[in-house]
TORMARMI-21532 format. One record per residue: x, y, z of N, C-alpha, C in turn. Coordinates in steps of 0.02 Angstrom, whole numbers, plus 50000, padded with zeros to 5 digits. Layout:
N
XYZXYZXYZ ...
end
This chain:
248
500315146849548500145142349493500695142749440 501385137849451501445137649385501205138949310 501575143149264501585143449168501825138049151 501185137549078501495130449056502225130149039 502685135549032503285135548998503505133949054 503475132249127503915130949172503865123949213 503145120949146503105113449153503425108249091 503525113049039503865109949000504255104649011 504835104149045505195100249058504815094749086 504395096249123504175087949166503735086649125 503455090449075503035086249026503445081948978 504205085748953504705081048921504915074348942 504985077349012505155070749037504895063749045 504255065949051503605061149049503535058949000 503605060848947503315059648881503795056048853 504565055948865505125052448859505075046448901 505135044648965505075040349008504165033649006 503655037448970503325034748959503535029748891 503705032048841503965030248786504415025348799 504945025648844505225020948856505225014148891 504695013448927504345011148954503935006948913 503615009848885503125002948846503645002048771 504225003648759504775002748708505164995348719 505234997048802505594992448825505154985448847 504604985748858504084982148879503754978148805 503674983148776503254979948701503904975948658 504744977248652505034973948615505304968648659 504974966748740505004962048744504504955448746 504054959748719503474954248707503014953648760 503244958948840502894958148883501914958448891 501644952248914501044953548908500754962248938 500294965548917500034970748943500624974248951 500974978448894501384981148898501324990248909 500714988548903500264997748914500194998748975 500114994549004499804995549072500245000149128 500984997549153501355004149167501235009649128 501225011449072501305018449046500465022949066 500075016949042499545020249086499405024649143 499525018549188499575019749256500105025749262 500755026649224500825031549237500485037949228 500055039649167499695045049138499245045549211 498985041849216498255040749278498555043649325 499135042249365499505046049415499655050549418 499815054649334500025061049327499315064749335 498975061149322498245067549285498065066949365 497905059949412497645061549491498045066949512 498675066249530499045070449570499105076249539 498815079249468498755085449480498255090349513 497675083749507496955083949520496835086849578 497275083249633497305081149706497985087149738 498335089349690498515096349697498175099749726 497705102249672497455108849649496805107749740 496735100149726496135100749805496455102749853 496975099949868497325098549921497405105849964 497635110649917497955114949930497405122349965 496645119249944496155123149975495815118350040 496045113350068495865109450090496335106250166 497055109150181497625105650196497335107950281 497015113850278497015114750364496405114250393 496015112550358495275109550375495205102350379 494995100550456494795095650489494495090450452 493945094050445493235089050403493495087450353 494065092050302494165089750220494465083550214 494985086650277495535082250271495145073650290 494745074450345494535067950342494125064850301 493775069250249493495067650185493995063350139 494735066550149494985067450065495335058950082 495275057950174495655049850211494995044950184 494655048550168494045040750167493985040750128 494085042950061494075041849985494815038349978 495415041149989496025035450002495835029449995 495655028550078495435022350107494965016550076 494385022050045494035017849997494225014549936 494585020449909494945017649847495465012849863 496035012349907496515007249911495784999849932 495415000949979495084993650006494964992149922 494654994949880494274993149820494764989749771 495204993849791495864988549736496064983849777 496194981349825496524977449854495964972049847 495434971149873494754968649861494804965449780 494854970749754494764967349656495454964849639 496024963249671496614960749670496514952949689 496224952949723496234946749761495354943649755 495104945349710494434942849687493914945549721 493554951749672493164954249713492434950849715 492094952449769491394951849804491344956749877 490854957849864490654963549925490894959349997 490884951049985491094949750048491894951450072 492224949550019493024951550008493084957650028 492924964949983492994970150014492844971150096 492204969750116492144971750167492604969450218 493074961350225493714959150245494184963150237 494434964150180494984967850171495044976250208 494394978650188494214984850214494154984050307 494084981250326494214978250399494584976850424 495114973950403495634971050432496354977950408 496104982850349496604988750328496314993650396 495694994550412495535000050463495694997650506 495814992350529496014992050612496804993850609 497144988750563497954991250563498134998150561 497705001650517497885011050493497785013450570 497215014150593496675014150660497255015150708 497365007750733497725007550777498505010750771 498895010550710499425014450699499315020650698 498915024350672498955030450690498835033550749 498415030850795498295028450841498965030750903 499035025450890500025026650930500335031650914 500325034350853500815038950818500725046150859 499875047250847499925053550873499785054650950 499495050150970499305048251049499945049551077 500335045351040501265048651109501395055851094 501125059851030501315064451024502095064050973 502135058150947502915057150906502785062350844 502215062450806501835066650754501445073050801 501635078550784501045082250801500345081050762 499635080050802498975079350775498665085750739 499055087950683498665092050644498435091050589 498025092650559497665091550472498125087850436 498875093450413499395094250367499605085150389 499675084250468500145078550479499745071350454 499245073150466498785067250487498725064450409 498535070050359498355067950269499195063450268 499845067050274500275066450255500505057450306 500395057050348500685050850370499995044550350 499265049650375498585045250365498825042850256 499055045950217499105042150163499615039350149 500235038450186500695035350187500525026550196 500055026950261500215022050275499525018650247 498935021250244498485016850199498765017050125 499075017950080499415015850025499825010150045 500305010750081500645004550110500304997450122 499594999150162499364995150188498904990850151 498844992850087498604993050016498864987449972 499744990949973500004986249938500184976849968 500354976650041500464973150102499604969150083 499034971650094498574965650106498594963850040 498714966449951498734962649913499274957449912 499774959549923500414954349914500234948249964 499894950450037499664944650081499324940150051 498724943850012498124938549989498414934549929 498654938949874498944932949825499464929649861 499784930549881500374924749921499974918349934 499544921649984499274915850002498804911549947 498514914849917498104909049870498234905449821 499094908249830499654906649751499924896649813 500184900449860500364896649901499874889349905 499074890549943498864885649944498604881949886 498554885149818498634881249766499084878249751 499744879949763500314877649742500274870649781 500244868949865500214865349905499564863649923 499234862649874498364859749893498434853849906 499034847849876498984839249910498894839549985 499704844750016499664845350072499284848150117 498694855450097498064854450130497564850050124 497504848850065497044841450064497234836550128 497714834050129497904829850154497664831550256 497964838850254497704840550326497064839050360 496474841450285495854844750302495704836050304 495744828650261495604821750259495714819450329 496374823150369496484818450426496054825450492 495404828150458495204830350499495214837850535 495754838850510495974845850544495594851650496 495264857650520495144862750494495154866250471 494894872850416495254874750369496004878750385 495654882750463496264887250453496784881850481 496764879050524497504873650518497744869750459 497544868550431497564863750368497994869950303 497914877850332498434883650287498564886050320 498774883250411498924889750441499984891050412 500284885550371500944885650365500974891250314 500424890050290500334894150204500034903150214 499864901750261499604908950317500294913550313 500714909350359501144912650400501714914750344 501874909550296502614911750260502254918250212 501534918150196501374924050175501434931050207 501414929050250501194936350303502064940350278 502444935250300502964936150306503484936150226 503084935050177503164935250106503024943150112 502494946150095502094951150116502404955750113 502664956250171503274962050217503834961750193 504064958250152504694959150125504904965650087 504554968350030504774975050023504824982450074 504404980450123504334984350178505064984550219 504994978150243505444976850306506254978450238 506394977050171506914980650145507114988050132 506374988150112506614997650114506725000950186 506514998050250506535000250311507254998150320 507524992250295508464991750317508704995250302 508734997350230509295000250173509005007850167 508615011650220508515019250219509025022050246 509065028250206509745030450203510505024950165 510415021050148510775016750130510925016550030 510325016350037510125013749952509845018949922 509075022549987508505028449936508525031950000 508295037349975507995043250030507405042250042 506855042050067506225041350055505955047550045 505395045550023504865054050005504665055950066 504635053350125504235060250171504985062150193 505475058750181506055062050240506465066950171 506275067250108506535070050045506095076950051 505415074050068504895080850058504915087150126 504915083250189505125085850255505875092250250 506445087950224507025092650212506635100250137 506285097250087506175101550048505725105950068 505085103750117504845110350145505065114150200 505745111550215505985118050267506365113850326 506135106150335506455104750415507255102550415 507295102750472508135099850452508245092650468 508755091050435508925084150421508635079550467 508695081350539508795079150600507965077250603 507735082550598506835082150621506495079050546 506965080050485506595076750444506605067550459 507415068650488507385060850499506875056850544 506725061550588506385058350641505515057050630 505355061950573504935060550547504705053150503 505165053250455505295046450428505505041650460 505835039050512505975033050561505205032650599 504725038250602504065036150630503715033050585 503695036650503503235032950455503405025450441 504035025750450504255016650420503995013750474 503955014150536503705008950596503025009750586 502685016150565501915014750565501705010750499 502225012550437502145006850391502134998450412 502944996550440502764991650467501914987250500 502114992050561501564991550604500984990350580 500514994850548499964993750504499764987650448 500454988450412500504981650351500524975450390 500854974450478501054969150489500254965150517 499744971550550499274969850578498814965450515 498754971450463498334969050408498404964050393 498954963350364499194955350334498864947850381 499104951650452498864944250510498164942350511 498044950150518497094948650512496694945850454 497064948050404496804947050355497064938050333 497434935350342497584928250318497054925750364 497114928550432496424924150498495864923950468 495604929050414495024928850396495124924450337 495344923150292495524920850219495664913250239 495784911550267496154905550292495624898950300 495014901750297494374897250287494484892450228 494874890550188494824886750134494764878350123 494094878050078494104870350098494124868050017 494184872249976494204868749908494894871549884 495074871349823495454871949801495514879849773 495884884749797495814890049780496174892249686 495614897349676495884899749612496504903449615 497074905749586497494910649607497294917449569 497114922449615496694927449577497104930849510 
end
């Protein structure tokens, strides 16, 4: 357990970087200029929270699959209230994130590319439902930004007859593929531009470059993989639209 004197610094730092942050945000007039600095505090205070569990919790089976379904719940619940919540929404979104996670992890440890232990499973199992988090929100507003933007031209589909999901399946697809764009960039430019955190954290707890790498070239494809499923499933379901959507 760290002394507070040997948190000092990251409390400086925080306390500096927060400041700057809503400095730079508030003298530009930006609406909700609190809101990053927030969110940062909220992140600091979880992850110390989620420390202190973690660390009585990392080689037990049952915890670990406790500590995946509170994740899970929490990302469906935001992604859900992102894109206009109702219990019917969540339960979509929450459906279409478990099959993508599901089935990616799925592959991951089934070939054996990940060994299937507690430690691996928290560490790749929250990688990629965070991912898969951010991917169905960017899907769903895309798309409802989209078919508002181009409602003449679904109108026009759904008048000469055709159905909802044809009438957005154009507005579907450039989303899906809107979507994935921060994904499919940070997956080019690794090693290029950033290190990532599991292949940053892998070298810092002990592995070498080589096996850290190989670790991280698995998480980006199960990122992919997962975000790419969600996104598809999820526009198939969303794609029902016969009025004019709000943009959430």
């Amino acid at each position: 357990m760290p002394h507070l004197a040997d948190l000092l610094p990251t409390l400086a730092a925080l306390a500096i970087l927060v400041a700057l942050t809503v400095g730079v945000l508030w003298g530009s007039r930006t609406p909700q200029y609190l809101a990053p600095a927030v969110a940062i505090l909220r992140g600091a205070a979880q992850l110390a929270l989620i420390s202190l569990i973690l660390g009585g919790i990392i080689s037990d089976p049952l915890w670990v699959g406790a500590a995946l379904l509170v994740m899970f719940s929490v990302a469906a619940t935001t992604a859900a209230r992102r894109l206009g919540w109702s219990w019917h929404r969540f339960a979509v979104v929450a459906g279409t994130m478990a099959l993508g996670i599901t089935v990616t992890l799925g592959v991951v440890f089934a070939t054996g590319a990940i060994d299937f232990t507690p430690r691996y499973v928290l560490a790749v199992g929250g990688i990629v439902i965070g991912n898969c988090m951010t991917i169905a929100v960017l899907a769903g507003r895309r798309f409802y930004e989209a078919v508002n933007e181009q409602w003449d031209q679904v109108e026009g589909w759904l008048a000469l007859g055709a159905t909802a999901g044809v009438a957005t399946l154009a507005q579907a697809r450039q989303s899906v593929h809107s979507a994935l764009i921060p994904s499919t960039d940070q997956t080019k430019t690794t090693g290029l531009v950033t290190l990532p955190g599991a292949f940053v954290g892998a070298i810092f707890g002990g592995a070498s470059p080589l096996e850290a790498g190989r670790f991280q070239v698995v998480v980006l494809a199960s990122i992919m993989a997962a975000g790419s499923v969600t996104a598809v499933v999820l526009l198939r379901s969303l794609r029902g639209v016969k009025v004019r959507p709000a943009v959430p």
